[in-house]
Each structure stands twice: as C-alpha cells, then as structure tokens.
C-alpha positions as CSV (number, residue, x, y, z in Angstrom):
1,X,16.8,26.6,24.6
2,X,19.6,24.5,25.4
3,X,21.3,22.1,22.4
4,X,21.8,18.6,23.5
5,X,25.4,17.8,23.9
6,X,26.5,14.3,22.4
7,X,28.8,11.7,24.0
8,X,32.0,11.2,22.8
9,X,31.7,7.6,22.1
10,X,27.5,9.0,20.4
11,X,30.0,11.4,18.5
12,X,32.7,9.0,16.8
13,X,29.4,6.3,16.5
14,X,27.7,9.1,13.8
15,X,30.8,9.8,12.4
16,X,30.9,6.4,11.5
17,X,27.4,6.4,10.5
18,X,27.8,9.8,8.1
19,X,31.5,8.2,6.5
20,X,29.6,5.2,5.7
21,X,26.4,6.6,4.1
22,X,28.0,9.7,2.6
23,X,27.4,8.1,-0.7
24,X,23.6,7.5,-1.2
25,X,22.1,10.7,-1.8
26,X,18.8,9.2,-0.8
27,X,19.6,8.6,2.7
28,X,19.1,12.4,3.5
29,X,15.4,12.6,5.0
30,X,14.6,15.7,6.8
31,X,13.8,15.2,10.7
32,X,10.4,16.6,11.0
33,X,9.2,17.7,15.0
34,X,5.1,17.4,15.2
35,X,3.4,19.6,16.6
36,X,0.6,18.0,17.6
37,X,-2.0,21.1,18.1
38,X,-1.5,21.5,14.5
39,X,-2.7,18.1,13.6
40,X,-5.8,18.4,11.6
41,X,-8.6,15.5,10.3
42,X,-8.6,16.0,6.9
43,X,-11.7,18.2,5.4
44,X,-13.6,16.6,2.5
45,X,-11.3,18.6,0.4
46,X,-8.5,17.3,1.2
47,X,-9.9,13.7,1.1
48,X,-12.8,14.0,-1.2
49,X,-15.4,11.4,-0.5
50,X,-15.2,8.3,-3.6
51,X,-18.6,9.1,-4.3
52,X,-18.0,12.2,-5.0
53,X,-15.1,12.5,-7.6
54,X,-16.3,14.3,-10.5
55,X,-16.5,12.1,-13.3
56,X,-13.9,11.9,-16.1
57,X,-14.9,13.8,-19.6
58,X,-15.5,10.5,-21.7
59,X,-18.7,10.2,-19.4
60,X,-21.4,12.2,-20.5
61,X,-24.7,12.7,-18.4
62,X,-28.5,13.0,-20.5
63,X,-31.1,13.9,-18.3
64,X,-34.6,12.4,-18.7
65,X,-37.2,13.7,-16.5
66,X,-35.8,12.0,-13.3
67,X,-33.2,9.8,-14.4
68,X,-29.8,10.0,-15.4
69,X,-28.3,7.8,-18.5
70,X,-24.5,7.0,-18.5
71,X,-23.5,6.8,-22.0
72,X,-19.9,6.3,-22.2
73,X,-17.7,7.7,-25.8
74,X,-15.0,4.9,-26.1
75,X,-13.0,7.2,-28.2
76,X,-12.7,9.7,-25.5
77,X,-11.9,6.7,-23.0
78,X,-9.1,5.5,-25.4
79,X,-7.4,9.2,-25.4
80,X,-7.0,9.3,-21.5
81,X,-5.7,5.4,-21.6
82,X,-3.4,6.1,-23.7
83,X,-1.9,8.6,-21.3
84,X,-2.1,5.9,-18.3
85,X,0.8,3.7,-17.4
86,X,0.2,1.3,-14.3
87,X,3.5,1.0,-12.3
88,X,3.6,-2.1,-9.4
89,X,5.8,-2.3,-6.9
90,X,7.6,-5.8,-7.5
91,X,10.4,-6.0,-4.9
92,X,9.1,-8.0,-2.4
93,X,9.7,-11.7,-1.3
94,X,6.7,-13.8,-0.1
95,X,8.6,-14.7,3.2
96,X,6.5,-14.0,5.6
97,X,4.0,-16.5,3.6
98,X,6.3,-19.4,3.7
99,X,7.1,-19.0,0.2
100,X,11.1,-17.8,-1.4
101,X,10.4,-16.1,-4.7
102,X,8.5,-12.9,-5.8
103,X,5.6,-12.5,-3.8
104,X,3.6,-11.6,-7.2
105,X,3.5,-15.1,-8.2
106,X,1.7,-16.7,-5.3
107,X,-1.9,-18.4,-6.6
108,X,-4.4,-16.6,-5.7
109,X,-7.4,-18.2,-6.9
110,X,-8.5,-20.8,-10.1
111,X,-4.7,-21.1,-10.6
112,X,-3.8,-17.5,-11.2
113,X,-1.2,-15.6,-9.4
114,X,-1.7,-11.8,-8.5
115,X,1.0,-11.1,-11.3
116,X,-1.4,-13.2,-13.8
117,X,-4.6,-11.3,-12.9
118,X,-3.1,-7.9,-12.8
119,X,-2.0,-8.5,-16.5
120,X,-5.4,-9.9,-17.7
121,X,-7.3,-6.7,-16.1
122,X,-4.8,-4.4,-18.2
123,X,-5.2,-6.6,-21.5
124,X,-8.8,-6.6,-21.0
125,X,-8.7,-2.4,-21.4
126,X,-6.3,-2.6,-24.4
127,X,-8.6,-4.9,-26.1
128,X,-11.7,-3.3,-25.1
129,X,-10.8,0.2,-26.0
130,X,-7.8,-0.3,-28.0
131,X,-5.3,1.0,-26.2
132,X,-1.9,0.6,-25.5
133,X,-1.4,0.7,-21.5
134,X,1.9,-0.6,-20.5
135,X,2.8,-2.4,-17.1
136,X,5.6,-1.4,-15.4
137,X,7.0,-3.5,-12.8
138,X,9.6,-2.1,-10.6
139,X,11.7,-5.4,-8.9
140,X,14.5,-5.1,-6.0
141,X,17.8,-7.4,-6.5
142,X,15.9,-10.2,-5.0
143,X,13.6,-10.3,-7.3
144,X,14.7,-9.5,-10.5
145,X,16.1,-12.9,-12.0
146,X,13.1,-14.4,-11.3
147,X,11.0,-11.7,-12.8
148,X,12.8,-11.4,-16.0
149,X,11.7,-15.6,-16.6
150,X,8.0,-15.3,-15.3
151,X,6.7,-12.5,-17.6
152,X,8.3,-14.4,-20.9
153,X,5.0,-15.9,-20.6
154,X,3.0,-12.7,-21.2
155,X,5.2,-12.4,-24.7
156,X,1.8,-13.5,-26.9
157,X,-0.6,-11.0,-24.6
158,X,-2.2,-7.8,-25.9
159,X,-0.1,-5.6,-23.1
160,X,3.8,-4.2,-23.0
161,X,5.7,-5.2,-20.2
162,X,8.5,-3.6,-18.8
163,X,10.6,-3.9,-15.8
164,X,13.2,-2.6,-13.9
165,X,15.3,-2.2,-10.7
166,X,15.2,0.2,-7.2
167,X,17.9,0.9,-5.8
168,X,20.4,-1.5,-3.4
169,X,21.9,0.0,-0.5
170,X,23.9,-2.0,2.0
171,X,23.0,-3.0,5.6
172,X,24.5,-1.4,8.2
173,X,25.7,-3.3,11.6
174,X,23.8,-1.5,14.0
175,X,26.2,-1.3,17.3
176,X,28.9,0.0,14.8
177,X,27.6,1.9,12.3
178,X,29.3,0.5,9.4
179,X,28.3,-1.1,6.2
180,X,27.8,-5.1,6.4
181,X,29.7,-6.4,3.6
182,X,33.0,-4.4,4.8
183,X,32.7,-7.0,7.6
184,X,32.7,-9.3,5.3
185,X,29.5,-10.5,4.3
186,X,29.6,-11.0,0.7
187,X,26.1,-12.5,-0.3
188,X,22.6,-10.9,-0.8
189,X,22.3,-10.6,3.1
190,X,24.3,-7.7,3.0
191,X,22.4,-5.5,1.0
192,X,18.5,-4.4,1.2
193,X,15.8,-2.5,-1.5
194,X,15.4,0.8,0.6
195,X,11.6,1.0,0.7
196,X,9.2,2.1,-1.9
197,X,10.1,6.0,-1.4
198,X,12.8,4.7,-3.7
199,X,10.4,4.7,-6.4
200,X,10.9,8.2,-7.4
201,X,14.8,8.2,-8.1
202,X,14.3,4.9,-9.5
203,X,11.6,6.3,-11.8
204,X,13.8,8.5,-13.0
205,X,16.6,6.7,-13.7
206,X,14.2,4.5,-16.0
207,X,13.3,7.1,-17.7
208,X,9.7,6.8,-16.4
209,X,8.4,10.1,-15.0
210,X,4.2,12.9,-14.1
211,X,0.5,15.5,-9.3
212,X,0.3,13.0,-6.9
213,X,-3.2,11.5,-6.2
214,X,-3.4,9.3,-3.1
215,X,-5.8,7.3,-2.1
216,X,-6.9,5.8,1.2
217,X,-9.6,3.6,2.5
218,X,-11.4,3.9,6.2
219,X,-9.0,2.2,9.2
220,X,-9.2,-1.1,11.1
221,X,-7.2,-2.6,13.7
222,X,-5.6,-4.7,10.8
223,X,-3.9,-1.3,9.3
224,X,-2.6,-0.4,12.8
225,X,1.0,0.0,11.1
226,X,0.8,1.8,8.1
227,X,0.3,5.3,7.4
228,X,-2.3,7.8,7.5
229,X,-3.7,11.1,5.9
230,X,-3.5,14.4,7.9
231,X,-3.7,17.7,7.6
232,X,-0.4,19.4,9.0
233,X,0.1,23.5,8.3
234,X,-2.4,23.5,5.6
235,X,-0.8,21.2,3.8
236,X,-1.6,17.2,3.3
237,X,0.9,14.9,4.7
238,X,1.1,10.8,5.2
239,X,2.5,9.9,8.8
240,X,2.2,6.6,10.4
241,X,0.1,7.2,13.7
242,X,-1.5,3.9,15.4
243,X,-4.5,5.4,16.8
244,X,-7.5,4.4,14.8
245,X,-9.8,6.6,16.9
246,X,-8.5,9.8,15.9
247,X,-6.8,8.3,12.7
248,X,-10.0,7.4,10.8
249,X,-8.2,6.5,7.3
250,X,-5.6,4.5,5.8
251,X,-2.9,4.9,3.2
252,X,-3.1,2.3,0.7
253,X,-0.4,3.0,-1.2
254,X,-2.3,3.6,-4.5
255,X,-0.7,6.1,-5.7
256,X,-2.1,8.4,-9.4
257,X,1.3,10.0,-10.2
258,X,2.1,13.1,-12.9
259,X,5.1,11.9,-14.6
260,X,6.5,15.1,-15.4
261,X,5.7,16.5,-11.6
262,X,8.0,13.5,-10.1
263,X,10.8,14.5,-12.8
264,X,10.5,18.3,-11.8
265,X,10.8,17.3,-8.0
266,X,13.7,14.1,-8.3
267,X,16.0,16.3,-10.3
268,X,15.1,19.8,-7.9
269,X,16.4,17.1,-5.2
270,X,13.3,17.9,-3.0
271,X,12.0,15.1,-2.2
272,X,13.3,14.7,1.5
273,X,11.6,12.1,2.8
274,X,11.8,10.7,6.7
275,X,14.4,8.0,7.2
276,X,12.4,4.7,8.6
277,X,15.1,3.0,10.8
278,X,13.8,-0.9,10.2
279,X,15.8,-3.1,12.2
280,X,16.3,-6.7,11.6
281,X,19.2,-9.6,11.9
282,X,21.4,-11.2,9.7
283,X,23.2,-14.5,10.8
284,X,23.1,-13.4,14.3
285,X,24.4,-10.0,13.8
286,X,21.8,-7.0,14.4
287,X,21.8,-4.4,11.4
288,X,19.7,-1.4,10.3
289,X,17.8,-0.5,7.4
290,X,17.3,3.0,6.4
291,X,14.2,3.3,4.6
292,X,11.4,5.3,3.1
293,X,8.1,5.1,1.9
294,X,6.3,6.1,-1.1
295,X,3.3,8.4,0.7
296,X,5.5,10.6,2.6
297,X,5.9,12.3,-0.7
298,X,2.6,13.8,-1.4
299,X,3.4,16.3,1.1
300,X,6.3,17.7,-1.3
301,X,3.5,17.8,-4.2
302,X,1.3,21.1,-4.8
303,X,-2.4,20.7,-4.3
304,X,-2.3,16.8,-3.4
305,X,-5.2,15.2,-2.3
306,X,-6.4,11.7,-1.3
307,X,-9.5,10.0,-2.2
308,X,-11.4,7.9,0.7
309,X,-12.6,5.0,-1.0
310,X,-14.9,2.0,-0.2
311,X,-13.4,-0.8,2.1
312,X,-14.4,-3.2,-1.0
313,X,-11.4,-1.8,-2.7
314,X,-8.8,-2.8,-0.5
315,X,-8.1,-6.3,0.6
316,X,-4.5,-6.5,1.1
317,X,-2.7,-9.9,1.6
318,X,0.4,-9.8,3.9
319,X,-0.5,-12.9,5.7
320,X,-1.7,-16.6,4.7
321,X,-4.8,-15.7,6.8
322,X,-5.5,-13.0,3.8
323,X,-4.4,-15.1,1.5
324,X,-7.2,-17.7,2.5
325,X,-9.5,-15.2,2.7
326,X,-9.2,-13.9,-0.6
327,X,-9.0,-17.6,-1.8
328,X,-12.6,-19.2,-0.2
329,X,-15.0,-18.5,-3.4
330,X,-17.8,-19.5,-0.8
331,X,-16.7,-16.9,1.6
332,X,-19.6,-14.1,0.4
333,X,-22.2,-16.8,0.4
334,X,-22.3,-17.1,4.0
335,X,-23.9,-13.5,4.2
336,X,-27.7,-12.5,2.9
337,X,-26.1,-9.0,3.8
338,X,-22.7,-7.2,4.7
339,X,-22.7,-6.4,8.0
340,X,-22.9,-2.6,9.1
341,X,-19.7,-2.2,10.9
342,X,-19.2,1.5,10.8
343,X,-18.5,1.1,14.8
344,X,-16.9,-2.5,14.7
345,X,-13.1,-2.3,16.1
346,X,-12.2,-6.2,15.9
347,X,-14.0,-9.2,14.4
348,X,-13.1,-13.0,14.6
349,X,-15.1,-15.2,13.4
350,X,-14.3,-19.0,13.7
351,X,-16.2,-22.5,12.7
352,X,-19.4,-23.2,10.7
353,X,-20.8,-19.2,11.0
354,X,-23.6,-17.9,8.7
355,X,-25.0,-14.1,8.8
356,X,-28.3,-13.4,8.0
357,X,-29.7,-9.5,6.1
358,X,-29.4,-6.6,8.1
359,X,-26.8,-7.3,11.0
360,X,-25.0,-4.9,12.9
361,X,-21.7,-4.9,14.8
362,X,-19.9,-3.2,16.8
363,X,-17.4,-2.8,19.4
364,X,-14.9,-5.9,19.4
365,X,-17.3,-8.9,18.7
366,X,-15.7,-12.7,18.5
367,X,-18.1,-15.4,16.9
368,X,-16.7,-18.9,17.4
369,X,-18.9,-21.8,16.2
370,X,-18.9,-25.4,18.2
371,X,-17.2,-27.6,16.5
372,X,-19.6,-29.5,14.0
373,X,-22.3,-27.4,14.8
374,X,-23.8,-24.7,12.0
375,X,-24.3,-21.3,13.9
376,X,-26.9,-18.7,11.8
377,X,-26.9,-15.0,12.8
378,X,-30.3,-13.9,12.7
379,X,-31.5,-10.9,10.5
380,X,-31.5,-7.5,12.3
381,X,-29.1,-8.5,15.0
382,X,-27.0,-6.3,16.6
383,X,-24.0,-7.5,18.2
384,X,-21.9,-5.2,20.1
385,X,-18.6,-6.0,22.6
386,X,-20.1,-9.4,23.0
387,X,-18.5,-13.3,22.3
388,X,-21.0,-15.3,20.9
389,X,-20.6,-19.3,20.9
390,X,-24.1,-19.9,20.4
391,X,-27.9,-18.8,19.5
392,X,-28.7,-18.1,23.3
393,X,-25.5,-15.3,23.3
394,X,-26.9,-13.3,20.9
C-alpha cells in the first residue's frame, strides 16, 4: 500500500493548521475509514421499537380477565424524578429565522416562547409529584447575556434553573490556516461554539456529569442532513448518510445521559469524536469551523442503544415554514384522519386543502388548491406520485 506523499506548500499549510490548534484538546477527532460491507440496519435490539420499552418500575400491571389496569405509585415516580435533570442545548441564534437573539425565545404559540413552555412542562412534574427536577441550560458566548436576563423571570416558578457556557474556539482563515482574530478581527465574528459534541467537556467542567440513550424517529426528506443510527462492527454508531432509502431513521438529538458514564469517559479522554469541517464567511473572508456533534458519542458508550419513536414526537423548527406549522392551531382540523404515509417520500400541500379518514400517500405527492377554491380529499383515497390541483386528479 503506498502512503500518500504531501505537497510542500499541503505540508507547511498543516503545519500552520497543527501550530494554531495545538491548544484545544477537543479538536482531536479520530479519522474513521467506512467500510461499507460492514454497514448494518440496526436490529430491534439495537433500536428497540417505542412501543416496546419495558415500562419503568413505578408502573404496576393488575390483570383482570382480559384487561390490563395502569395504576401508577407516585411515590415510586417521585424517586426516579428526583434522579432526572433535563439539560438543553441553548447556544444557538435564531438567524436563519430572521430573528438576532437566542433562538429559545422565539413565540411559539398563545404568546409563549419554546424556553417558556419547556419550563412550565418541568414545573408541571415538580408540582405534580413533588420533585425537584432542575433545568439546565447550556448557552454559547452569543447567547449567554441574553440568557442570564430572560430566565430572571422564572425566579417565582416551582423549578431550579441553572445555566452555563460551551466552549469558544476561534475561527480559522481557511486558505491559511491560521486563527481569525490574529488577523485582526477582534469582535464575536472571530470566534464560534464548536458544536454540541462540546457538551461533554462542558458538562464536566460544570460539574454536571451519568449510559447514553439515544433516540431517533423514522426519516424524511426533511432530515436529509442530520445523522443516522447504524450498526458498524457490532457496535452502534451515529453517522450522517443522506440516503433515506437504506437510512430508514433519524437522530434527534434526544439524548438520556448517565452522568457518571460521561465523567468516566471526558476525564479517560476517550471521547474522539469526528471533526465536522463547517465552512462559512466572515466579512468577505472564508474561514472554517471545526466541529462535532453530540450523537457521534454513543459509539464510545458500552451497550448504547436508540429508541425509534413515533413521528408525533418530533417536530423540529429550523425554518419559519416550521415555525408556522407548529403555530396554525387549526392545522389538525383539516384532517378526519392522519394520513398513512409509511411509503410517502415528499409532500406539499398548498391553498384551501382538506383530508378526509382513511387516506393514503405515497411516492412524492404535491396538492396545490386554486386560489379561493376549497379542495376536500375524499375518504379512502390513495394518492401516489401524482399532483393534484383538483377533484378530477385524484
């Protein structure tokens, strides 16, 4: 096998690139090669099924001839709350929504912001079992300030707050391999949060730290970037592949973390997660952000697995067009049923469009309304790889 020989100008170029980041212990992801024979779907073992997750011990089960009673012991409930702290990721800007501070405080419906309603879900479980389960929220240097004002608010609420900060790492110009602000750039622009794989050092350094848990939800073409659960030398392992024919699942990022498991791996220094090169531009000058991402950990984590839940559990907003959707209370109205679209790829839907029970979809399937005209889909239709614009295309 021959070793690839580097050009001088390649060689001084990473010389740069090593000088400049020899630093940041974080940026030291392992370069993995795929081999893509051993690529693997993910038995039901590895991603158990939601329905199937055994349930937790508070839950006990009477049987009665041919039915099965729920009764719940609050008691037990309270001990395992009490273990529970819920960590979210508050770094992010709502830029790409048109808006400049932390994207946690956009409205999202009857004047509530996503940062209000995760708080009222949490009080609602202290005060109904009474339990003490903290929020943490874990800002970037962008969002901090901000932060620190917008949850004095929650001083009077029935939950404990805390925050804190991931890392900052600077920019580096990408046709010279160097650091932005040693060229000068002084401001904000210079620097960058380096992904949510910081969480883990950050965690630490909080003094916040427990078996990973994953879970993921079934993929559409909206989750074509993103990552993805496979099975990779017997072990389970989050890669971002865009196929959504052989890549049948998505990562959502909900992560159920051990504490003591991510302060046993962080200080062992073995989390060596893949570098995500994310280029962007800053006043005309093209730099590099070396990233990583929360989900490429599980694979360091013993016995990891992922759970494959229901669609109806993820609705991510990245766009206004989510936003909106997420927003129209009437939205749900507009079907008797929800649509089966276990073999839909793509759906747009535009105008005055009603569903009736029963309908299936499939394929890629655009429904556009006339303008001022009310279109119904009829119960039972099925609609596959077809553009419907009115009753007599369907």
């Amino acid at each position: 096998m021959t070793a690839a020989t580097l050009s001088a100008a390649d060689s001084e170029k990473l010389s740069k690139l090593q000088s400049s980041v020899a630093g940041l212990s974080q940026i030291s992801g392992e370069a993995q090669h795929v081999d893509w024979s051993k690529i693997q779907t993910p038995t039901d073992k590895v991603v158990v099924p939601y329905d199937s997750l055994v349930p937790t011990p508070e839950v006990l089960f009477l049987e009665k001839v041919m039915t099965r009673i729920i009764v719940t012991d609050p008691a037990e409930t309270k001990k395992l709350l009490d273990k529970l702290v819920v960590l979210k990721l508050n770094g992010g800007l709502g830029t790409t929504m048109g808006c400049t501070g932390p994207k946690s405080v956009i409205e999202v419906r009857n004047g509530l912001t996503f940062l209000d309603l995760i708080v009222i879900q949490i009080e609602s479980l202290n005060s109904k079992y009474g339990c003490n389960v903290p929020l943490l929220l874990m800002n970037s240097f962008n969002t901090h300030d901000d932060t620190q004002k917008i949850v004095e608010k929650y001083a009077k609420s029935n939950i404990e707050i805390h925050t804190f900060n991931q890392s900052q790492y600077p920019r580096l110009v990408a046709n010279e391999f160097v650091p932005l602000p040693c060229k000068g750039t002084t401001s904000k622009d210079g620097w960058y949060p380096p992904g949510h794989g910081d969480v883990f050092p950050s965690l630490k350094n909080s003094g916040k730290l427990d078996a990973l848990l994953s879970k993921v939800t079934p993929k559409t073409l909206a989750d074509v970037k993103g990552g993805t659960l496979i099975s990779y030398e017997g072990k389970v392992q989050v890669n971002e592949f865009k196929s959504i024919e052989k890549f049948k699942i998505f990562n959502t990022n909900n992560l159920w973390v051990n504490l003591n498991a991510i302060k046993r791996l962080v200080e062992a220094d073995a989390l060596k997660m893949e570098i995500i090169p994310n280029p962007k531009e800053v006043d005309g000058v093209k730099v590099l952000q070396l990233e990583t991402a929360a989900g490429a950990a599980i694979r360091f984590y013993d016995h990891a697995i992922g759970s494959n839940v229901p669609r109806s559990r993820f609705l991510p907003v990245k766009a206004t067009s989510d936003l909106l959707l997420v927003q129209v209370t009437n939205f749900l109205g507009r079907f008797k049923s929800i649509p089966s679209i276990i073999g839909l790829d793509s759906l747009k839907v535009t105008g005055d469009v009603w569903f009736g029970a029963n309908i299936t979809l499939k394929g890629k399937v655009v429904i556009a309304a006339k303008p001022g005209e009310k279109l119904e889909i009829p119960n039972g239709a099925v609609i596959e790889n077809k553009e419907i614009n009115g009753p007599k295309d369907i």
